[in-house]
N, C-alpha and C positions, 0 to 999 in steps of 0.2 A: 686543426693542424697539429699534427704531431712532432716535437722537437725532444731534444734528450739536453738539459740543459743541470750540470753540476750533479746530475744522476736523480734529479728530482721525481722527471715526468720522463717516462720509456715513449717508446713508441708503440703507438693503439694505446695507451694508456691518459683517460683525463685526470682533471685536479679531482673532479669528485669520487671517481673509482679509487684513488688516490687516498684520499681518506675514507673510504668507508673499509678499503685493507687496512690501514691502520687503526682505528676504531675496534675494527673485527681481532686483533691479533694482543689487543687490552681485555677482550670479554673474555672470562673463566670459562671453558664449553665443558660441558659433562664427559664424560666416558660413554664411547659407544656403548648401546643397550643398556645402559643404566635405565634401570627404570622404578618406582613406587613399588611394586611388588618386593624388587631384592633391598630397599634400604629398610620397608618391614621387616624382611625374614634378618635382617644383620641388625635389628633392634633387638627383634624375640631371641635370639641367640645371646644376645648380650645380657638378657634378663634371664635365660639359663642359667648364664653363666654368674652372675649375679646371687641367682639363689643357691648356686652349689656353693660360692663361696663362703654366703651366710650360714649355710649348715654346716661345713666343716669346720671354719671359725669356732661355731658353737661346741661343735662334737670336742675341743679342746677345753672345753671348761667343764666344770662341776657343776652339782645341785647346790655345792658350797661356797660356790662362788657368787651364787644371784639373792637377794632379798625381795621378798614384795612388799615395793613402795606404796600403798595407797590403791592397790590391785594393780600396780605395773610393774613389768621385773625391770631390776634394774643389779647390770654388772658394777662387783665394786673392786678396788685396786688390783689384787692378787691377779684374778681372772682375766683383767683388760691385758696385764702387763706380758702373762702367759702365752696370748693370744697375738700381741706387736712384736716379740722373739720369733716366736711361731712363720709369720709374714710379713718378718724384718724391716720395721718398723725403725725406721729413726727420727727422732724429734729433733728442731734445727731453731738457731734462733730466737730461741725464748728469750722476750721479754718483759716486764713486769713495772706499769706505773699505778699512781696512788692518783685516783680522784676524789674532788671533796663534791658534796649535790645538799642541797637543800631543799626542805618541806616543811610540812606544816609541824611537826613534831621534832623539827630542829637541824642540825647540821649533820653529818655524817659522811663518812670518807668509802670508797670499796678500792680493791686493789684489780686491775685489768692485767691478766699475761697475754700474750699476743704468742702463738707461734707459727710453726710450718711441719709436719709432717710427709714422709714419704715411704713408700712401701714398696719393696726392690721387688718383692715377690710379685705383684701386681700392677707394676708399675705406676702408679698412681701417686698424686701429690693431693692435698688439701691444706688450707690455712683457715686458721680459727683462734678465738678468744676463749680464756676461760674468769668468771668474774665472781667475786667475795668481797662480801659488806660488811662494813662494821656491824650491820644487824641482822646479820646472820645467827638461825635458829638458837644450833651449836654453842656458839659462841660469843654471842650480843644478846643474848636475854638472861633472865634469870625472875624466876615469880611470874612469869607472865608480863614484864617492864624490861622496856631496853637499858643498858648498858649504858653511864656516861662513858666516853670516849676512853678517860685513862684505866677504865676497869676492862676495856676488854684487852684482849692479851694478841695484839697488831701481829706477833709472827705467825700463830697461828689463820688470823683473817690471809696475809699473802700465803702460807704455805698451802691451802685454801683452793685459792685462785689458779696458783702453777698445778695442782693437782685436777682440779676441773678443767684447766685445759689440756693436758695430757689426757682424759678420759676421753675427751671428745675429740683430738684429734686423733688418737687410736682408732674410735670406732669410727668416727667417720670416713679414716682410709680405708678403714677394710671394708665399712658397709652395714655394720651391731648401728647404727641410730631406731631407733621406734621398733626395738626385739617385742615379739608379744610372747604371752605363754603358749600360744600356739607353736611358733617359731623353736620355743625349747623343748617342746612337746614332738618336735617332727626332728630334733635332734638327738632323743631319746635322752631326755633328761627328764626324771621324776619329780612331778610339781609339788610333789607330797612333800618330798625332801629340800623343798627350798623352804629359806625362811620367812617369815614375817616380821615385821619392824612395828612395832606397836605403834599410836597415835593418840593422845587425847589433846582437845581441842584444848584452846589457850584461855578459856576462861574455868573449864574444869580441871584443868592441868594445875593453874596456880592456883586455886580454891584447894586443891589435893594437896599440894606442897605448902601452904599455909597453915592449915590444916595437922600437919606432923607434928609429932611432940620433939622437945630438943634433942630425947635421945637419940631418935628414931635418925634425926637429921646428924647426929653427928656419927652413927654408925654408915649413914651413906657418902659420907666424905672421907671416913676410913676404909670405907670399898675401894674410893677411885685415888685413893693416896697407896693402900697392898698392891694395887694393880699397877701404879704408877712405877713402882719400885721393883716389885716383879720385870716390868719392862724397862729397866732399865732407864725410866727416863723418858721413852720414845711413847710418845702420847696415841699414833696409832697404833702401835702393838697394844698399848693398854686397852682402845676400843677392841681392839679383835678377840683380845681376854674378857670383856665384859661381856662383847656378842655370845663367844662360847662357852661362859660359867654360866650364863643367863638363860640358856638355849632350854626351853621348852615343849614338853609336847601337850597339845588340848587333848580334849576326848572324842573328838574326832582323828585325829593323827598328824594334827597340823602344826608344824614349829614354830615358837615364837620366842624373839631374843631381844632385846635393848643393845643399844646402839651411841646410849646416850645416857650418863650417868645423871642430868639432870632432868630425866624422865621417870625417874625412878620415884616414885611417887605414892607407893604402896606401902602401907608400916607390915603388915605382910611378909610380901616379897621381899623387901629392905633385912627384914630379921634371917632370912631363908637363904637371900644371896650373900649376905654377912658370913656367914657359917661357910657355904661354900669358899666363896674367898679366902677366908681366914687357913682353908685345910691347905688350900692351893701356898697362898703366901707363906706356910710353915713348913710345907715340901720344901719349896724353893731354896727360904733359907736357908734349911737346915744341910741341903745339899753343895750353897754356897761355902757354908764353914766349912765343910768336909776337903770343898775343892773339888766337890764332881762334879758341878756346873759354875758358870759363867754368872 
């Protein structure tokens, strides 16, 4: 029997047609001829797209801008920052707390920043952390032995932190995570011209720096005090001057640079980059008295 009762049930209309319209008008239906084939091809397009945008990215940096970490390149401040103006990048948000963790070798704090990232160029958002430990390499060791707690120097551990996640939230908007040398190779960037970051393992490293005579050690503390002063104070300009007085070429044609005055381990190279330094921080001054520099 067909009744129309409060607008419920039409006429020719049952309870159960009734709800399977309603049912039907809750499911998502696709777009006509959608099909498998075209969400492929609107994948592969996007992974074009993808890769144009990893090479152009790249085509904005240097040979000077990358170091080989351990045979991985890896971009460091200048080049990331180049590269988020480039494809207007803005960081949002940052935050930064202090954790403490515990093990077997004792107590220890790291600093977590937290932020957001977006990129107007690409539309694209991501969020990420960036995280620094009291025993980090840097700056928590010394001889091969960590740091008690009040010897390491905490603004650097957080300035650290907010700098690792600014790196990662940069490349991650744009798409720089896991560059290889191929990748800077089809960017047309010269891997001859990139640097290398020296490494020795941590029980040769402190036997090397044990090892030093007094002098030896306190002319390399008068490297990283010229350079300190040189820069002003500012502890990464000092790294970027120790990278570039330090910059070597082997007999192959491969550069390699320090990065880390407490790597410096060589009574050698200590006497060699003394000298250099020394010409550098007597420019400097001598231009500071003058008044022609800063």
């Amino acid at each position: 029997m067909n009744e129309e009762k409060n607008g419920k049930i039409t006429s020719g209309e049952s309870l159960d047609e009734r709800s399977v319209t309603e049912e039907m008008q809750i499911i998502s239906i696709p777009e006509r001829g959608f099909t498998v084939e075209k969400a492929l091809a609107a994948v592969e397009k996007n992974v074009e797209l993808f890769n144009k945008v990893k090479v152009i990215a790249l085509k904005m940096t240097k040979a000077s801008d990358w170091v080989d970490l351990g045979g991985n390149p890896y971009l460091m401040d200048r080049g990331t920052e180049n590269v988020a103006i480039a494809f207007g990048v803005d960081v949002s948000e940052v935050r930064l707390t202090q954790e403490w963790n515990e093990d077997a070798k004792g107590r220890y704090y790291a600093y977590v920043a937290s932020g957001k990232a977006y990129s107007k160029t690409l539309g694209r958002y991501v969020e990420d952390i960036g995280v620094c430990s009291q025993r980090d390499k840097f700056f928590g060791m010394i001889g091969g032995k960590f740091k008690e707690v009040p010897d390491v120097d905490m603004a650097n551990v957080r300035r650290k932190a907010v700098t690792n996640l600014y790196n990662r939230l940069i490349k991650r908007v744009i798409g720089l995570m896991g560059v290889t040398f191929a990748d800077l190779e089809a960017a047309g960037i010269s891997l001859k011209a990139v640097a290398k970051v020296e490494y020795k393992g941590g029980a040769q490293k402190a036997e090397a720096a044990a090892n030093l005579p007094d002098d030896a050690k306190k002319k390399r503390d008068d490297i990283w005090s010229m350079l300190m002063e040189i820069a002003v104070g500012d502890e990464d300009t000092a790294k970027s001057l120790l990278m570039t007085i330090s910059s070597f070429k082997d007999k192959d044609g491969k550069e390699h640079k320090l990065e880390d005055i407490s790597r410096l381990t060589s009574e050698k190279w200590i006497a060699s980059l003394y000298g250099k330094v020394k010409k550098e921080y007597d420019s400097v001054m001598a231009k500071r008295e003058s008044g022609e520099g800063a």
